[in-house]
N, C-alpha and C positions, 0 to 999 in steps of 0.2 A: 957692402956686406949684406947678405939676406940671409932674412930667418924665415923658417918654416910655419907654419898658423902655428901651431904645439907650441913653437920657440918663443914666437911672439905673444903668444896666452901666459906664458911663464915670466916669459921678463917684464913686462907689463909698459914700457918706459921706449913705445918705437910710435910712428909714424909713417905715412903718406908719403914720400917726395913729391915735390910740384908735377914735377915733367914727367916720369917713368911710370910713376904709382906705385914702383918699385917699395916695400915698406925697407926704412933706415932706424937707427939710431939718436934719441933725442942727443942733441948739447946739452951740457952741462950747465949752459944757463938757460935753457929752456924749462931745464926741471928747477932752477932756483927759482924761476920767474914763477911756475905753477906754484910752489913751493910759499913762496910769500903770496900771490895772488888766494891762494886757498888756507891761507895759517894766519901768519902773520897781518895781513889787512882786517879780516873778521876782528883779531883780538882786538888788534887795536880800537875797532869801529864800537867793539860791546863794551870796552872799557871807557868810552867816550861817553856811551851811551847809560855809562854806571853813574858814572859824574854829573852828569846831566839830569838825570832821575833823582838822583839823591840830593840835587840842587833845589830843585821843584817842584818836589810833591814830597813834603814833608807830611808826614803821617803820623800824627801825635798820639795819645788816647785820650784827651780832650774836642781834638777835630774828630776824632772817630766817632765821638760819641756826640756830636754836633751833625754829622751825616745821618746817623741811625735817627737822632730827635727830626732831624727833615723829613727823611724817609715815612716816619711813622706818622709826619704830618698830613705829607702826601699820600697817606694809603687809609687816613679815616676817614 
Protein backbone atom coordinates (compact mmCIF):
# COMPACT_ATOMS: atom_id res chain seq x y z
CA UNK A 1 0.00 0.00 0.00
CA UNK A 2 1.34 3.62 -0.72
CA UNK A 3 0.58 6.89 0.49
CA UNK A 4 1.00 9.99 -0.85
CA UNK A 5 3.43 12.72 1.44
CA UNK A 6 -0.22 14.62 2.26
CA UNK A 7 -1.47 10.93 3.25
CA UNK A 8 1.44 10.21 5.30
CA UNK A 9 1.53 13.86 7.14
CA UNK A 10 -2.15 12.93 8.01
CA UNK A 11 -1.92 9.60 9.26
CA UNK A 12 1.11 10.05 11.06
CA UNK A 13 1.65 6.15 11.99
CA UNK A 14 3.89 4.81 8.36
CA UNK A 15 7.38 4.24 7.87
CA UNK A 16 10.48 3.38 5.63
CA UNK A 17 10.54 -0.26 4.38
CA UNK A 18 14.05 -1.75 4.51
CA UNK A 19 14.39 -2.74 0.89
CA UNK A 20 12.10 -0.46 -1.50
CA UNK A 21 12.10 2.88 0.83
CA UNK A 22 8.71 2.34 -0.40
CA UNK A 23 6.81 4.18 2.85
CA UNK A 24 4.13 1.25 4.58
CA UNK A 25 2.16 0.90 7.27
CA UNK A 26 3.29 0.42 11.00
CA UNK A 27 1.99 -3.10 12.91
CA UNK A 28 0.08 -3.10 15.41
CA UNK A 29 2.68 -3.96 17.65
CA UNK A 30 5.02 -1.64 16.59
CA UNK A 31 2.80 1.19 17.79
CA UNK A 32 2.12 -0.78 21.08
CA UNK A 33 5.85 -1.06 21.50
CA UNK A 34 6.19 2.84 20.90
CA UNK A 35 3.22 3.16 22.90
CA UNK A 36 4.58 1.66 26.29
CA UNK A 37 8.18 2.70 25.24
CA UNK A 38 6.91 6.50 25.43
CA UNK A 39 4.01 6.12 28.27
CA UNK A 40 4.08 3.53 30.08
CA UNK A 41 8.02 3.02 31.03
CA UNK A 42 8.44 7.03 31.98
CA UNK A 43 5.49 6.46 34.58
CA UNK A 44 6.59 3.89 35.87
CA UNK A 45 10.43 5.21 36.08
CA UNK A 46 8.80 8.66 37.96
CA UNK A 47 6.80 6.65 40.08
CA UNK A 48 9.84 4.80 41.23
CA UNK A 49 11.58 7.71 41.29
CA UNK A 50 8.57 9.29 43.79
CA UNK A 51 9.17 6.48 46.23
CA UNK A 52 12.64 6.83 46.20
CA UNK A 53 12.58 10.65 47.05
CA UNK A 54 10.21 10.38 49.47
CA UNK A 55 12.30 7.63 51.17
CA UNK A 56 15.29 9.87 51.35
CA UNK A 57 15.11 13.24 51.72
CA UNK A 58 12.81 13.69 54.42
CA UNK A 59 12.12 17.43 54.72
CA UNK A 60 10.88 18.15 58.16
CA UNK A 61 10.47 21.93 59.48
CA UNK A 62 12.95 21.13 62.12
CA UNK A 63 15.77 19.86 59.38
CA UNK A 64 14.68 22.94 57.50
CA UNK A 65 15.45 25.01 59.86
CA UNK A 66 18.72 23.19 60.88
CA UNK A 67 19.90 23.97 56.99
CA UNK A 68 18.88 27.70 57.07
CA UNK A 69 20.90 27.78 60.90
CA UNK A 70 23.98 26.25 58.63
CA UNK A 71 23.50 28.44 55.88
CA UNK A 72 23.54 31.57 58.03
CA UNK A 73 26.70 30.05 59.55
CA UNK A 74 28.29 29.77 56.48
CA UNK A 75 27.48 33.27 55.24
CA UNK A 76 28.69 35.39 58.44
Amino acid sequence: MKFSKKETAAYGLVGNSDTTGEIIQQSASTIAGLRLLMTILPIIGLICALFIFNKKFILTDEKAQEIADQLKERNA
